[in-house]
N, C-alpha and C positions, 0 to 999 in steps of 0.2 A: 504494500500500500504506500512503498516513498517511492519517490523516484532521485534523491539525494544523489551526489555526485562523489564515488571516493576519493581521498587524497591522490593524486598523482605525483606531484614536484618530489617528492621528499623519498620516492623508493630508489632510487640507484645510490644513497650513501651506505647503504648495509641495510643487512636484516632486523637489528635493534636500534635502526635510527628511528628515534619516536616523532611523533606528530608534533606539528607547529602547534603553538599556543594560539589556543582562540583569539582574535582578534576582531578588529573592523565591526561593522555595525550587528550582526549575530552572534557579538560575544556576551550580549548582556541580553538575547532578547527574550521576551516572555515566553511563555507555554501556557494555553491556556485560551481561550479566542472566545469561545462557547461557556453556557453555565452550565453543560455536564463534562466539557474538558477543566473548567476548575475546580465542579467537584470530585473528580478523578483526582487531581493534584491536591486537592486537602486531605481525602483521602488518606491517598501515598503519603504524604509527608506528617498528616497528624495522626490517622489510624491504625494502619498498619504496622507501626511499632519496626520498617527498617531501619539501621543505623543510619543517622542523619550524615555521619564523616562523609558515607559511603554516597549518599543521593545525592551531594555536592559534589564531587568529584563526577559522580553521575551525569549529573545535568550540564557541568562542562563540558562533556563529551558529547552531551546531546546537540548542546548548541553547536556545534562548531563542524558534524554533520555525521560524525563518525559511525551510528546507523546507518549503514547502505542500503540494505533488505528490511522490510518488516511485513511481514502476513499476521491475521488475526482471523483463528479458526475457534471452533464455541470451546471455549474453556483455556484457549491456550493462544500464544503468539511464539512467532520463532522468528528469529534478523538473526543478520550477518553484519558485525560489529569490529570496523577498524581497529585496531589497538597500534603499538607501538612498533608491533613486527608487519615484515611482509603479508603472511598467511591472516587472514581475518579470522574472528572467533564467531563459533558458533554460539546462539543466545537463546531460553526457551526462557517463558516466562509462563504457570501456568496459575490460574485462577476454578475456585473450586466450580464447575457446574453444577446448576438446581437440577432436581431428581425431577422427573416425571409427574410423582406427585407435589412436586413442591410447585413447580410449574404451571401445575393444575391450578394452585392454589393462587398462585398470580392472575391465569388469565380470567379467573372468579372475580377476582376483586376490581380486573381494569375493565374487564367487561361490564359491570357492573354500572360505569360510569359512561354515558353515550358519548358522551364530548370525549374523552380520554380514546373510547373507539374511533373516533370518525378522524380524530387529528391523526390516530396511528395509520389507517385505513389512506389518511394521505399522504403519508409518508414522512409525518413530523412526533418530533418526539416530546411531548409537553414536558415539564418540572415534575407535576404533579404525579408522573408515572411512577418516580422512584418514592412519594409517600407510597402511595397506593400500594407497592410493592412493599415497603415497610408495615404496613399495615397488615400485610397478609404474615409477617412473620419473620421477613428477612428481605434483604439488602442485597441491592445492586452494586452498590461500592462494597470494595474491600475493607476487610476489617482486620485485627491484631491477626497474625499468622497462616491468613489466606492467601499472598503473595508468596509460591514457589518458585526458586531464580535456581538457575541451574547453565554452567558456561565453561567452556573447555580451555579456558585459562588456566595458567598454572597459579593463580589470586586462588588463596582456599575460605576469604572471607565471603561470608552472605549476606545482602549479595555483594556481590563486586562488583567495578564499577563499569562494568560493560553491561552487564545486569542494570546494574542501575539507571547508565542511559536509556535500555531500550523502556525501562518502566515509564520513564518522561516522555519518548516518543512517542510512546502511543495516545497520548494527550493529542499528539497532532491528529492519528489516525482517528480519536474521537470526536475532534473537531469535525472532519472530514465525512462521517460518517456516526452519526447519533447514533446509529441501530448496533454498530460495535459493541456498543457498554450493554447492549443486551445478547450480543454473540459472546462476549465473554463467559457470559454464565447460561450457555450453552443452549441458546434460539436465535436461526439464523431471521432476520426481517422478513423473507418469505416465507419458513411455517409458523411465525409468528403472527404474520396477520391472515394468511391461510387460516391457524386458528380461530383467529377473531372473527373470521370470515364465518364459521361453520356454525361456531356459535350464535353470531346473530342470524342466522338461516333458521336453527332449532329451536330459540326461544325468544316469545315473544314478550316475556316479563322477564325485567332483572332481575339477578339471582341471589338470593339470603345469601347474605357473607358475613359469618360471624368475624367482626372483629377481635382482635388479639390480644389474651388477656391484659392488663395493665400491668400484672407484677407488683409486687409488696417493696415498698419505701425502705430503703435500707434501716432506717433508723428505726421504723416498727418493728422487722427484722429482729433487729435486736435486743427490741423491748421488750418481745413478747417473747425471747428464749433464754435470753439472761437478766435483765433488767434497763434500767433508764439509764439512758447512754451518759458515762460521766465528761463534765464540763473540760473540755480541754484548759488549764491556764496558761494563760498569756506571758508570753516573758520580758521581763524589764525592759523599756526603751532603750536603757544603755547597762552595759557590765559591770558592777561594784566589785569594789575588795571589800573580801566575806570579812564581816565586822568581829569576829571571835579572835582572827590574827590579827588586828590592832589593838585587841584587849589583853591577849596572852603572849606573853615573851616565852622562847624555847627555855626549857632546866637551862641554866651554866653547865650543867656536866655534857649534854649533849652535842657542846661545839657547835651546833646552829648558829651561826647568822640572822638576828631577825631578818634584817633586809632579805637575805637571800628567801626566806620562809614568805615571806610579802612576796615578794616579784611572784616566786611559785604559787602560790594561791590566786593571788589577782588573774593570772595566766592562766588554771583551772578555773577559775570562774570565766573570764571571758571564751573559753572555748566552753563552757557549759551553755551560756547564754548564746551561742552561732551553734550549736546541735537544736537549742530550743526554739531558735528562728527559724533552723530549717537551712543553717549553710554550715559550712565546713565537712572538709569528709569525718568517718566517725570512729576510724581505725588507722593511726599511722606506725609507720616505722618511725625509728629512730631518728634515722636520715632525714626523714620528710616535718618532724616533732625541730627538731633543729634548723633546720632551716626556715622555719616559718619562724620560731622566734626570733632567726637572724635577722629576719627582714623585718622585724616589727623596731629591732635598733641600729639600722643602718644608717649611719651618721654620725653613732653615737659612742662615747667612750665605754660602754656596755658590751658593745659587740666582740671586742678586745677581749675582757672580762671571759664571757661567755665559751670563745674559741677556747681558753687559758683552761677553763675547768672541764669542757668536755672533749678534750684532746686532739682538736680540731684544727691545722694550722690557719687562723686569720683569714690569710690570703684564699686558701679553696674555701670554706665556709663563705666568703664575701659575695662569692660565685654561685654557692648555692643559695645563698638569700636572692641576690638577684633574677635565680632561677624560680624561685619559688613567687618572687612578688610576678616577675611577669607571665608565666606558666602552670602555677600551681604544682599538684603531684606530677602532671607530664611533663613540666618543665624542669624539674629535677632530673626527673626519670630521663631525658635525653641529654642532661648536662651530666651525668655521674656513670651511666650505665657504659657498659664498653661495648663495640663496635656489633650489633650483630645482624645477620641476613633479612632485608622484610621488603617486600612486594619491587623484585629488581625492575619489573615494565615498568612500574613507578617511577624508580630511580634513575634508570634512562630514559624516559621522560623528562623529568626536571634539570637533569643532566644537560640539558638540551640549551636549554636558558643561559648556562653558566659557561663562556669564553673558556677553553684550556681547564678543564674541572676534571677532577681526579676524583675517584668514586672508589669509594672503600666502604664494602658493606650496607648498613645503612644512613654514610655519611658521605656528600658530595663537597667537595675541596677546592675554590678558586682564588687562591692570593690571600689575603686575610679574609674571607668571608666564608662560611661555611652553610650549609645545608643539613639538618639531621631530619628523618622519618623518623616519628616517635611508633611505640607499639600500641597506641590510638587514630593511628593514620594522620595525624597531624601533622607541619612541615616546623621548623623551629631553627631560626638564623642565630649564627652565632659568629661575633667578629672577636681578632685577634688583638689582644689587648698586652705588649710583654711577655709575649709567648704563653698566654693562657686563654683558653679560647670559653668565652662570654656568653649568655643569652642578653641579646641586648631589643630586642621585639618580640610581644606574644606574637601564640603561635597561629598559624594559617592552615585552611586546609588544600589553600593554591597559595604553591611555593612563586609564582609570580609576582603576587603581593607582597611578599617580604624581600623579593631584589628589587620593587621598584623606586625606592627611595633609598 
């Protein structure tokens, strides 16, 4: 259903010379034309529960044409999807088809409505079809864990991002074709109004369609099998130091420092108070526990301190604070972690961007600037600072953004 034009220019420099970076006016442009091609794409990006790293990288790929092939058969689509090598990949995407009787159970309820029949009957696909189908039970759009990607990449995430493109593509083919988003869950537009057809032949009153239960309120749920849901409390506007350690000094025998007893409390409380908001992660290392309080005293004659008593020299701590303010736990994790193998089409890909770059692993190398793939698919630049090499921008999930300044 495309008729998309593959890359030509770029195949006589080798077999892993990767694609040019999206540019020119289809680097940014939408998907989405129609109200059942955006709700396709809320769908995909809000329900369906793929990783989002992966649909971004996805939908670069879409724009910029690397879909050559794409067919849309009831339940299923398959393309042929450029990647970085000569040989294209093969791509299935499959979506669950409705049974027989479920099927039934749609053309009850859309029949049911004359205007919803006659607009189909002329070949147009109202809004109202996918309540109406909701109504009956279930959904036209995909939901958590109905999107199967399946691609003969050596990528062994899901999906990957040839997967990924062609899931954006077909937003065009639904533009293109309304009656798609009902070939996908397995009627094609002609026995679908062949149905309609037969039915309004056989009957001359619409048909009882019991509507679909309502379902019980989560919160009666649970009222009526444990009791009354208890009040979530609210947490502080802002973090206190717990008022028992400004009242109690440590024993003299125990060596304590109050100061140091303060900072530590104050420091469990504030990271009490970001679990009870609902941010910070909830399990760290060591590694990750240290570096976030480096960065909360960077600047400061603390930070010195801090190095001194948890055996850290100064200088690599200062690196991981800075990893930590601009990256969090991934930006650690690619500023600390040693060199290891992950998604190499990637890396010659990005590879590509970077004049004279030397590629080791998962780390691409041009002069003082560098490149790392974290193991969350994320890109994270690091320059050369007295031979210590920096995180000095968060991270991206298009390594383009972080060379372009």
């Amino acid at each position: 259903m495309s008729d998309r034009t593959p890359w030509q220019g770029w195949r006589d420099k080798g077999e892993n010379a990767g694609l040019p970076a999206a540019r020119g006016p289809g680097s940014r442009r939408p998907f989405g034309a129609t109200w059942w091609g955006r709700a396709w794409l809320e769908a995909l990006e809000q329900r369906a529960r793929l990783d989002p790293n992966r649909l971004a990288r996805g939908r670069s790929y879409a724009r910029r044409g690397s879909v050559l092939e794409l067919t849309v058969t009831p339940g299923e689509v398959e393309a042929v999807v450029q990647g970085s090598r000569v040989n294209p990949y093969q791509v299935t995407v499959r979506i669950r088809a409705f049974s027989g009787a479920e099927w039934d159970a749609v053309l009850d309820v859309v029949s049911a409505q004359i205007g919803r029949v006659a607009a189909l009957l002329d070949g147009e696909l109202p809004p109202e079809v996918v309540d109406d189908v909701r109504a009956a039970g279930l959904d036209l759009l995909p939901g958590a864990g109905e999107i199967l990607t399946n691609c003969n990449c050596p990528d062994f995430a899901v999906p990957c991002k040839h997967s990924a493109a062609v899931c954006y593509v077909i937003t065009d083919a639904l533009d293109s074709d309304p009656f798609a988003l009902l070939l996908l869950r397995g009627r094609s537009k002609d026995d679908l109004l062949a149905a309609l057809r037969a039915r309004r032949g056989t009957s001359e009153t619409a048909p009882v369609v019991k509507a679909a239960p309502p379902g019980i309120p989560a919160r009666a749920a649970y009222a009526a099998r444990i009791g009354v849901l208890p009040v979530v409390p609210r947490p502080l506007r802002t973090a206190r130091t717990p008022a028992a350690v400004q009242a109690l000094d440590p024993p003299r025998s125990s060596e304590i420092d109050v100061r140091d007893l303060v900072a530590l409390a104050t420091d469990a409380a504030q990271r009490a108070w970001e679990l009870a908001s609902g941010d910070g992660a909830s399990v760290l290392t060591f590694e990750q526990d240290l570096a976030r309080r480096a960065a909360l005293l960077t600047g400061t004659a603390e930070l010195a301190e801090l190095a001194h008593r948890s055996g850290v020299p100064a200088r690599q701590l200062t690196s991981w604070a800075a990893a930590w303010r601009l990256g969090g736990p991934g930006g650690l994790s690619a500023a600390v972690d040693s060199p290891t193998d992950l998604d190499p089409e990637a890396l010659a890909e990005a590879a590509t961007l970077m004049p004279k770059a030397s590629v080791e692993a998962n780390r691409i190398t041009a002069g003082k600037r560098q490149l790392r793939l974290g193991p969350d698919n994320l890109w994270y630049r690091f320059d050369q600072h007295f031979g210590d090499w920096t995180l000095s921008r968060p991270p991206s999930p298009y390594p383009q953004e972080l060379l372009d300044s």
